[in-house]
C-alpha positions as CSV (number, residue, x, y, z in Angstrom):
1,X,-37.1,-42.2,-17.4
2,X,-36.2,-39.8,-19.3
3,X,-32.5,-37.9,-20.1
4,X,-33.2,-34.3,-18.8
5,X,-31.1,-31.9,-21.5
6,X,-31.1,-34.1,-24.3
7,X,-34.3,-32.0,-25.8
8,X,-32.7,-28.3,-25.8
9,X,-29.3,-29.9,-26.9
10,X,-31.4,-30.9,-29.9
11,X,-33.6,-27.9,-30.3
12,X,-29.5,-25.7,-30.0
13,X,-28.3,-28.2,-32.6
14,X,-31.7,-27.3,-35.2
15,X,-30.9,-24.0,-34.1
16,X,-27.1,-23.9,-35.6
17,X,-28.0,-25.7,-38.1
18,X,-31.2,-22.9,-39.4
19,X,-28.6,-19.9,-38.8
20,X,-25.5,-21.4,-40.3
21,X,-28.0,-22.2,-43.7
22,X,-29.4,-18.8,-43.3
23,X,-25.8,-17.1,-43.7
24,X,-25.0,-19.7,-46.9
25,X,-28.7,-18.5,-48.0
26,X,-27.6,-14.7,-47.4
27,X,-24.1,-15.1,-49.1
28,X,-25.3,-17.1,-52.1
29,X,-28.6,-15.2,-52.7
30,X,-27.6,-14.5,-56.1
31,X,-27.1,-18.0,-57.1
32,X,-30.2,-19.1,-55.2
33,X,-32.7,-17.2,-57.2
34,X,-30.9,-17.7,-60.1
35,X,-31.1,-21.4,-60.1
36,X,-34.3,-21.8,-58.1
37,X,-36.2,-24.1,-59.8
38,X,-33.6,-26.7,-60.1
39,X,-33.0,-26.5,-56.6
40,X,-36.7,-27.1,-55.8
41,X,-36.4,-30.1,-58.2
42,X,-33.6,-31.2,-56.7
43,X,-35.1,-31.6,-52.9
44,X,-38.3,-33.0,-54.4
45,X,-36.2,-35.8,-55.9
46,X,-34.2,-35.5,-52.5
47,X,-36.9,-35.9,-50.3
48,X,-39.0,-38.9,-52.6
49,X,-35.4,-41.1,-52.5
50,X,-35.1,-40.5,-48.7
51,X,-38.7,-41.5,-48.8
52,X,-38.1,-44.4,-50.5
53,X,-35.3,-45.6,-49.0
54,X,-36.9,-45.4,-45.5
55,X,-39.7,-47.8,-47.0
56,X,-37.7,-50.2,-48.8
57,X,-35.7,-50.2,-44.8
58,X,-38.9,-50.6,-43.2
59,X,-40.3,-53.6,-45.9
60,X,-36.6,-55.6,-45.4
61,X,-36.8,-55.2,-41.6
62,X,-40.8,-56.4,-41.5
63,X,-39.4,-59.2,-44.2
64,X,-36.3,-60.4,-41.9
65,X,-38.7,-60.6,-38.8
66,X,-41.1,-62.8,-40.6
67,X,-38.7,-65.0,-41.9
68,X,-37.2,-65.0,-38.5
69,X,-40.6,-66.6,-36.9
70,X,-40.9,-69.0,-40.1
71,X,-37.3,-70.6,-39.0
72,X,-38.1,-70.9,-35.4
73,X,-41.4,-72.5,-36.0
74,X,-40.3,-74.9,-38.4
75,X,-37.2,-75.6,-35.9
76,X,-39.7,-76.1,-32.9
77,X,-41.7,-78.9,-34.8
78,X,-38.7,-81.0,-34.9
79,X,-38.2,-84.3,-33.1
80,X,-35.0,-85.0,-31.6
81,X,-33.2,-88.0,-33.5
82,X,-33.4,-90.6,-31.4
83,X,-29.8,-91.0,-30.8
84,X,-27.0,-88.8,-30.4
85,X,-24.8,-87.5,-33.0
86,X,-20.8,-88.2,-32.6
């Protein structure tokens, strides 16, 4: 079921956030075109670690769910020790 006013809350907040860097893009337009290809190098190299860190996440998680099953399945094939421990 879903949560009615959770989409335009989001679509307000990506709103904000596109005119509030549109003003600092304004403001700083000097600097921006003055420093433009560093800035484009710097998102490229800011986009590939997100990337990366979102894969190594993914790889850890898919790791720790496998491990997980290995555990229980080794703990299901024991026997119970035949008497009870004090």
């Amino acid at each position: 079921m879903p949560i009615p006013g959770r989409v335009p809350l989001a679509l307000l907040d990506a709103l904000a956030a596109g005119l509030g860097l549109g003003y600092l893009a304004r403001d700083h337009r000097d600097a921006l075109i003055s420093h433009g290809p560093v800035l484009s190098i710097a998102a490229v190299v800011g986009i590939a670690v997100i990337a990366v860190a979102y894969r190594g996440y993914r790889v850890l998680r898919r790791t720790n769910t496998r491990m997980e099953a290995l555990i229980a399945d080794e703990l299901s094939r024991r026997t119970p020790s035949p008497r009870p421990r004090r």
